[in-house]
C-alpha positions as CSV (number, residue, x, y, z in Angstrom):
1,X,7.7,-22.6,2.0
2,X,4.4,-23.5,0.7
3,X,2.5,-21.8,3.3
4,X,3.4,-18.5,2.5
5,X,2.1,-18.4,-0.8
6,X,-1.5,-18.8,0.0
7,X,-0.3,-15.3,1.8
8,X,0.1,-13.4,-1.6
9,X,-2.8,-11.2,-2.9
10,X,-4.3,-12.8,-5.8
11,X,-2.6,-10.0,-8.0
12,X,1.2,-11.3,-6.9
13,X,3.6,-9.8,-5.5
14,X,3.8,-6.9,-8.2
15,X,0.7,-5.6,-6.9
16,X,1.8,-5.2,-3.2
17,X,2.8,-2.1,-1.5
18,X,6.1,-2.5,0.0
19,X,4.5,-1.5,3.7
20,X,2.5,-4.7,2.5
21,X,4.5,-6.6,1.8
22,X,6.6,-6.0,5.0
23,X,3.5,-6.7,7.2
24,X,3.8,-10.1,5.2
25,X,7.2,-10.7,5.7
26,X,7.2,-10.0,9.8
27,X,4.3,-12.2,9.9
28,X,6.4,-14.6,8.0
29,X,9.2,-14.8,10.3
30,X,6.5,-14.7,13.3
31,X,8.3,-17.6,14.8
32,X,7.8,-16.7,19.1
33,X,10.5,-14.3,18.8
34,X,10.3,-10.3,19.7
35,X,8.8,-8.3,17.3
36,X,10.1,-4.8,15.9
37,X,10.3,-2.3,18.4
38,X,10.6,-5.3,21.1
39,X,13.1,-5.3,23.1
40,X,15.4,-3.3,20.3
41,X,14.7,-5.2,17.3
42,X,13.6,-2.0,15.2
43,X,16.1,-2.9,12.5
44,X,13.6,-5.2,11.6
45,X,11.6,-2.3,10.0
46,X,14.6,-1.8,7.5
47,X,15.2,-5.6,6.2
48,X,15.1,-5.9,2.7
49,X,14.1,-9.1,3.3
50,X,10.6,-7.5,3.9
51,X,10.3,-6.1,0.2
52,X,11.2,-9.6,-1.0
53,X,9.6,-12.7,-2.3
54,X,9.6,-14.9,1.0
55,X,10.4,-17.6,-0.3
56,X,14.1,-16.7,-1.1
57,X,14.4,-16.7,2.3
58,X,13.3,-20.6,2.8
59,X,14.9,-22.3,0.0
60,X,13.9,-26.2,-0.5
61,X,16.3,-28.7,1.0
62,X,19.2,-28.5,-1.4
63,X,18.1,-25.2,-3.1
64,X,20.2,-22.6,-4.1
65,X,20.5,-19.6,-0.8
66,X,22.5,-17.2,-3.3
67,X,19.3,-15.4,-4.5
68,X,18.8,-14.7,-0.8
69,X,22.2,-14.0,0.2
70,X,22.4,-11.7,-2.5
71,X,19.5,-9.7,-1.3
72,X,21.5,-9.7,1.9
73,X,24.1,-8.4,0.8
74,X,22.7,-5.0,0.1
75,X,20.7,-4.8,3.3
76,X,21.4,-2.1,5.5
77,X,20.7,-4.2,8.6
78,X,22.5,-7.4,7.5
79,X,24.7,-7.4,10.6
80,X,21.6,-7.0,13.2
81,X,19.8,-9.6,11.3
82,X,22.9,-12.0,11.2
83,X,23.2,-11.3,15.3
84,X,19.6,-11.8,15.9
85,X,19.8,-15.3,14.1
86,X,23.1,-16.3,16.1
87,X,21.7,-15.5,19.1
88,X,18.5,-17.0,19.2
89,X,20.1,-20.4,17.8
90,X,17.6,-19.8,14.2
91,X,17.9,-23.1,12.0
92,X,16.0,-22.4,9.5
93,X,16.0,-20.2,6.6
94,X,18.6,-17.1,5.3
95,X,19.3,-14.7,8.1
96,X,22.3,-12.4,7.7
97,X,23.2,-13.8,4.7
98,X,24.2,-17.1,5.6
99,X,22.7,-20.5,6.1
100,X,22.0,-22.7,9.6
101,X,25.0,-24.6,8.4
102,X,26.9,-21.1,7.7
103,X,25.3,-19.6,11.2
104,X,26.1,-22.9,12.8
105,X,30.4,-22.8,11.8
106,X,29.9,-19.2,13.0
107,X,29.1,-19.9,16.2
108,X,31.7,-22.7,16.3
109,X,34.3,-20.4,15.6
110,X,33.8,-18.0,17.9
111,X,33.3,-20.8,21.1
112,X,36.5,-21.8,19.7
113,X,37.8,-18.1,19.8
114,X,36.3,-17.9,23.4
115,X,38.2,-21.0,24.6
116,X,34.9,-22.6,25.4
C-alpha cells in the first residue's frame, strides 16, 4: 500500500513512538468502521499491528502474508481482531492472522456448520 508510506516521518519508522505509530496504524485501517472505544472495539488499542510496519498488513497481490501473520500470532487481541474482520465481511489485508481468502473458507465453514 503505497499510500501509507507518504505517512511515515521522514526519519522512518525507527524514529516513531509507538503511541505514533499507533495513531498511524488506526488511521490506516480508517476504512468507515467503528473506531476504538466504539461500540466495544477497545482491543484495538492493544494490536500489535499498531507498532508495526503497515505495510505487512497489505501485502502486494501474490505477496508473502507470513510476515504479517507472524506478527499475529503474538498479538494479544488476535481473536477480537480475527472476529471484527469476519464480521464486517473485510477483504482486504491481514486481520486475525489470516487472509480474505483464509477469512472467506472461515466463514464458509461455519454456514456450513450452521446448516445455512
Amino acid at each position: 500500500m503505497g499510500q501509507s508510506r507518504g505517512l511515515r516521518p521522514a526519519g522512518g519508522r525507527a524514529d516513531m513512538s509507538a503511541s505514533a505509530a499507533q495513531q498511524l496504524m488506526l488511521g490506516i485501517f480508517d476504512l468507515g468502521y467503528p473506531k476504538a472505544g466504539e461500540d466495544g472495539l477497545a482491543w484495538q488499542e492493544y494490536a500489535l499491528c499498531a507498532q508495526t510496519d503497515p505495510d505487512l498488513f497489505f501485502p502486494e497481490k501474490g505477496g508473502s502474508t507470513a510476515p504479517a501473520a507472524a506478527i499475529c500470532e503474538t498479538c494479544p487481541v488476535q481473536q477480537e481482531c480475527l472476529e471484527y474482520a469476519l464480521s464486517h465481511d473485510i477483504r482486504h489485508g491481514i486481520w486475525g492472522g489470516m487472509s480474505d481468502n483464509e477469512r472467506r473458507r472461515v466463514v464458509k465453514a461455519r454456514r456450513r456448520g450452521q446448516g445455512a
